[in-house]
C-alpha positions in Angstrom: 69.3 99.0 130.7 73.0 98.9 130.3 72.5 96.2 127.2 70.6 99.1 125.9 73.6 101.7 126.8 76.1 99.0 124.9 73.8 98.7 122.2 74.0 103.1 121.5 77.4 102.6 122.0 78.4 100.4 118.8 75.3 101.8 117.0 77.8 105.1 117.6 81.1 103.7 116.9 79.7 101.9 113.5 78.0 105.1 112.5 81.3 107.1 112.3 82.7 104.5 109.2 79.1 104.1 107.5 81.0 106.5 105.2 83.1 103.7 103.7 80.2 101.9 101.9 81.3 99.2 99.0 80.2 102.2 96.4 83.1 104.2 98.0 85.8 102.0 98.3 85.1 100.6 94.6 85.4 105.0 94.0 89.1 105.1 96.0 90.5 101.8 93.8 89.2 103.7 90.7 91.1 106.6 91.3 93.7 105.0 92.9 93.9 102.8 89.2 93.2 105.6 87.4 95.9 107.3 88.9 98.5 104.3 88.5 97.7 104.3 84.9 98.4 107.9 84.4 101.7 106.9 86.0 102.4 104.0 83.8 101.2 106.1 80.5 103.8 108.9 81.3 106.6 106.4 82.0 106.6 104.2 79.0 105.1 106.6 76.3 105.3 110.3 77.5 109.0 110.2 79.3 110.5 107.6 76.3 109.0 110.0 73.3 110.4 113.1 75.0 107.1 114.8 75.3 107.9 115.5 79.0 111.3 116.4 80.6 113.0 114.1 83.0 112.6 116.8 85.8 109.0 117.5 85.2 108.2 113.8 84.9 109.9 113.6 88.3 108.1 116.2 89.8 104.9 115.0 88.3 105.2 111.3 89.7 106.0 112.7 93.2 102.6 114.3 92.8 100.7 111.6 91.4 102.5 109.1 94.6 101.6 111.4 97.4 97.9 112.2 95.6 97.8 108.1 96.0 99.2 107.8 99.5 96.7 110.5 100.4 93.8 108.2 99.2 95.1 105.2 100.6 95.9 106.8 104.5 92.5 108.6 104.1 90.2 105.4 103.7 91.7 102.2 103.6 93.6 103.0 107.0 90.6 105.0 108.2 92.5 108.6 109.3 89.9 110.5 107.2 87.1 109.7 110.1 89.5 110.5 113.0 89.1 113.7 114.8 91.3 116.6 113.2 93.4 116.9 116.1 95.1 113.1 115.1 94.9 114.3 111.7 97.6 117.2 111.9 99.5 115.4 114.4 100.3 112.7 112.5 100.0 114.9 109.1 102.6 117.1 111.2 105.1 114.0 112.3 104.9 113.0 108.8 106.2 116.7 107.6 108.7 116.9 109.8 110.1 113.3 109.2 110.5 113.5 105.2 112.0 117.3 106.3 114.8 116.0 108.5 115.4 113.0 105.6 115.8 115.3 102.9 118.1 117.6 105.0 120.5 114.2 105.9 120.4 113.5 102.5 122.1 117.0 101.4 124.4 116.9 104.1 125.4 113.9 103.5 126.2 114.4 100.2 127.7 117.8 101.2 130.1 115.8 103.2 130.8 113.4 100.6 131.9 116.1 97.6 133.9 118.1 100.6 135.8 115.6 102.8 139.5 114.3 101.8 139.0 110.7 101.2 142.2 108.5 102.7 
């Protein structure tokens, strides 16, 4: 009776990745490629002929990297089949992290312009 029990059990845990099937992870690294060679088009033929600004290519590849490390986090490191409350947290802690980065960053640079250098 408790084989049985076990058996239900990894029957369970397995069913909650049957999701990432060898169709679906062939999907990800197509989009994941496609993606990349969006990436490489705009940075040696786009950016270089001038058909794009340097500020809106920026902005653009900061798009295209976190539409990647979205795909990546989701299913190759399994977050998309966790429950939602691990989701935000960590979707949260990530947030906050690049936040108090970007506000060292301008300070620091704040402090560099504005402090007498010896």
């Amino acid at each position: 009776m408790s084989d049985q029990h076990i058996h239900a059990t990894e029957e369970h845990g397995h069913d909650e990745h049957a999701g990432l099937s060898k169709k679906k992870i062939w999907q990800v690294f197509g989009i994941l490629l496609l993606i990349t060679v969006i990436e490489f088009i705009i940075a040696l033929w786009v950016l270089p002929n001038e058909y794009m600004s340097q500020g809106v290519g920026n902005i653009v590849y900061i798009l295209l990297t976190i539409l990647k490390a979205f795909y990546i986090v989701a299913y190759f490191m399994h977050l998309k089949y966790e429950k939602l409350g691990l989701q935000l947290s960590l979707t949260v802690s990530f947030i906050f992290i690049i936040y108090f980065i970007v506000l060292m960053l301008i300070e620091g640079s704040f402090l560099h312009l504005h402090m007498p250098t010896q």
